[in-house]
C-alpha positions in Angstrom: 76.4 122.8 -5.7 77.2 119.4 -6.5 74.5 117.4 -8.3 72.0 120.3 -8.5 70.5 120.0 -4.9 68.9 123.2 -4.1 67.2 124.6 -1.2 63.1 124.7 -0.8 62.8 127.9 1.4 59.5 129.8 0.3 57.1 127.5 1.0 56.0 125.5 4.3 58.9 126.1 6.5 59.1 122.6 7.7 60.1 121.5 4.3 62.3 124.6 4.3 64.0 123.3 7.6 64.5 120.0 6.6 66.3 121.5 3.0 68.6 123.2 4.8 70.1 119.8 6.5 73.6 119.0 4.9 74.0 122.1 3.4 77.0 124.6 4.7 76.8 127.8 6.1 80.2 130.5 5.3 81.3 133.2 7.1 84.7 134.1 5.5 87.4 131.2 6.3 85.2 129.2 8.5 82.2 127.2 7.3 80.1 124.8 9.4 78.2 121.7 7.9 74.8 121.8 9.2 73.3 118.8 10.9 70.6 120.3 13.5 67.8 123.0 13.0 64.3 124.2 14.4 61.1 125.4 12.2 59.4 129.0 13.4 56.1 129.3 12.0 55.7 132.8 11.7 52.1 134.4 12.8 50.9 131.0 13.6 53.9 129.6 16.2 53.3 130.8 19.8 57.2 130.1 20.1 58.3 132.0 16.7 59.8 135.8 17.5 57.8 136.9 14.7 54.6 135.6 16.6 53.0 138.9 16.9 53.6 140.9 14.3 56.5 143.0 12.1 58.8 144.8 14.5 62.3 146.2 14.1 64.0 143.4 15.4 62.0 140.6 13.5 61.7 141.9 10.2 64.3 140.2 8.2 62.0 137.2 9.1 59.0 139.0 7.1 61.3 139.6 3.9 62.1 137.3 1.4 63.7 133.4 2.2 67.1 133.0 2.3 68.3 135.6 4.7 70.1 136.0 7.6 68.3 137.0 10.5 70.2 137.0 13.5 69.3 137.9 17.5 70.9 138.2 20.4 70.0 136.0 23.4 69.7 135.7 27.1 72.6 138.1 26.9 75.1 135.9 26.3 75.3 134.6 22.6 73.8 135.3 18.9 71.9 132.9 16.9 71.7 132.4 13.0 68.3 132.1 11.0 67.6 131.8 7.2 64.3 133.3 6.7 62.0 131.3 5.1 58.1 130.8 3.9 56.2 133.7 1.4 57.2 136.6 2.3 55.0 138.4 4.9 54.8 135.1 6.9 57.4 135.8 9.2 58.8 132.2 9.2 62.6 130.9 10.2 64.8 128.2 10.3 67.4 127.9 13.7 70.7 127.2 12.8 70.8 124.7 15.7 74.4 122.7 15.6 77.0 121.5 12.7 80.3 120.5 11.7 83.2 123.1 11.1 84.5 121.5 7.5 86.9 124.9 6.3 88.9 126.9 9.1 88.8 124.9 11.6 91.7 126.6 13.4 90.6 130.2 13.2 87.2 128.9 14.5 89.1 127.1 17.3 91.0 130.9 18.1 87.6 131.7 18.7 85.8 129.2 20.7 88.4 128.2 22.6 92.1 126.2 22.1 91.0 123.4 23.9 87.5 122.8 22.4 86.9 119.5 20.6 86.0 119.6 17.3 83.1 118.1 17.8 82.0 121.2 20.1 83.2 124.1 17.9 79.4 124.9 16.2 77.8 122.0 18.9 74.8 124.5 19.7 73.6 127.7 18.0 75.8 130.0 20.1 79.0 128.0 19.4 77.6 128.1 15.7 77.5 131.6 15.8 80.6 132.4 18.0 82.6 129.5 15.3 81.5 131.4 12.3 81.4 135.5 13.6 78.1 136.1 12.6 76.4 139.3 14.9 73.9 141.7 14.4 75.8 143.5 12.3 75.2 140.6 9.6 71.8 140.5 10.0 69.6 140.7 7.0 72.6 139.2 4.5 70.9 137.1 1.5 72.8 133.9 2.2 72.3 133.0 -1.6 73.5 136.2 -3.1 76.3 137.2 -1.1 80.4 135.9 -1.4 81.2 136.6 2.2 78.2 134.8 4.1 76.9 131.9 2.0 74.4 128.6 2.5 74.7 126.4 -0.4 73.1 123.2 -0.9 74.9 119.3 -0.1 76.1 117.9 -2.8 74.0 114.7 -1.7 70.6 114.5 -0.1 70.8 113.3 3.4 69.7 109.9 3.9 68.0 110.0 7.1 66.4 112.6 8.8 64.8 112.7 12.6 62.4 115.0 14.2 61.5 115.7 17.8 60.5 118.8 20.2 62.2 121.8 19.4 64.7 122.8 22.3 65.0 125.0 25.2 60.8 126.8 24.7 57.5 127.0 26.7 55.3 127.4 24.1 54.0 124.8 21.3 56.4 122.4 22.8 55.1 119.4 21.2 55.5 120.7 18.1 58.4 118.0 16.5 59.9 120.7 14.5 63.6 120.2 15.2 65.0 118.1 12.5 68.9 116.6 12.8 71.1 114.1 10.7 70.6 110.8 12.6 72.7 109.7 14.0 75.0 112.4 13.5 77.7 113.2 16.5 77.9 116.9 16.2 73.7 117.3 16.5 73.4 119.4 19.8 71.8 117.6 23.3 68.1 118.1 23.9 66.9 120.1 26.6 63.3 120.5 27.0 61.7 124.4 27.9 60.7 125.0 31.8 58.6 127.3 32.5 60.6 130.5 34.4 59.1 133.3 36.0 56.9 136.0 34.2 60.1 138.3 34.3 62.4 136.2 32.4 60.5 134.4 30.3 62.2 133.7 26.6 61.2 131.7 24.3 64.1 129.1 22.4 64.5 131.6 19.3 64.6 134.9 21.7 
């Protein structure tokens, strides 16, 4: 760990999100640098899964900070989250974008042989996809464990920038996405639109 750093998870989870910046997130070979998240309020976040209430799916997100919660979305990729906030609160940090700095082949192998390394974890899909993280990881203590791991930079990052969290229709002027500035491998921003009734998601659905 470098210096000392250490994350700030179980308190606000804005100050949680921006913590996790720099830091790296391991899944066996590969490990991806993180540069871009999102903040999830918990009960009070009209754009937060855990919005209303405790369910089966959403539950890691009640349980103590530091854990994996992942979902599966829009039926075509899963996204990673480190709970965060007192437990109870239901808050998360999205896993939006890094760097892969360790495996960098076998993560390739999985995205794709022609995918530039800048668009390995470019997104939380690719993230996900780059590292193998499913459902079936869900609810890992990122802290605890030796085969899925966050640990802190070994410097504090500089400068950080906030803005609209991606890709929602609710609370959309929140600025709770935070990235590395300037950073090349932070993700592009695409506002929420508003989609019929049906098919409604929100970004961390």
């Amino acid at each position: 760990m470098g210096d000392g750093l250490s994350f700030d998870l179980d308190g606000d989870v804005v100050i949680a999100a921006r913590s996790v910046l720099g830091g790296v997130l391991r899944h066996g070979q590969v490990a991806v640098r993180i540069c871009e998240v999102e903040a999830y309020d918990g009960l009070t976040d009209p754009a937060s899964h855990a919005y209303n209430g405790k369910t089966d799916r959403n539950f890691v997100m009640f349980g103590p900070a530091g854990h994996l919660y992942v979902y599966f979305t829009y039926g075509m990729h899963h996204a990673c989250n480190v709970s965060a906030g007192p437990v109870g609160h239901g808050c998360g940090v999205l896993i939006r974008a890094g760097q892969v700095v360790s495996g960098i082949e076998v993560a390739r192998e999985r995205r794709g042989m022609r995918i530039s390394d800048r668009d390995l974890a470019r997104g939380p899909g690719r993230l996900a996809q780059s590292l193998a993280i499913t459902r079936a990881d869900n609810g890992a203590d990122l802290l605890a464990s030796d085969e899925i791991s966050l640990t802190p930079p070994d410097q504090a990052p500089t400068k950080i920038s906030s803005g609209p969290r991606v890709g929602i229709t609710k609370a959309v002027d929140l600025p709770w996405r935070f990235w590395l500035t300037d950073d090349p491998y932070v993700s592009a921003f695409r506002p929420g639109t508003i989609r019929a009734r049906s098919a409604r998601r929100t970004a961390s659905e």
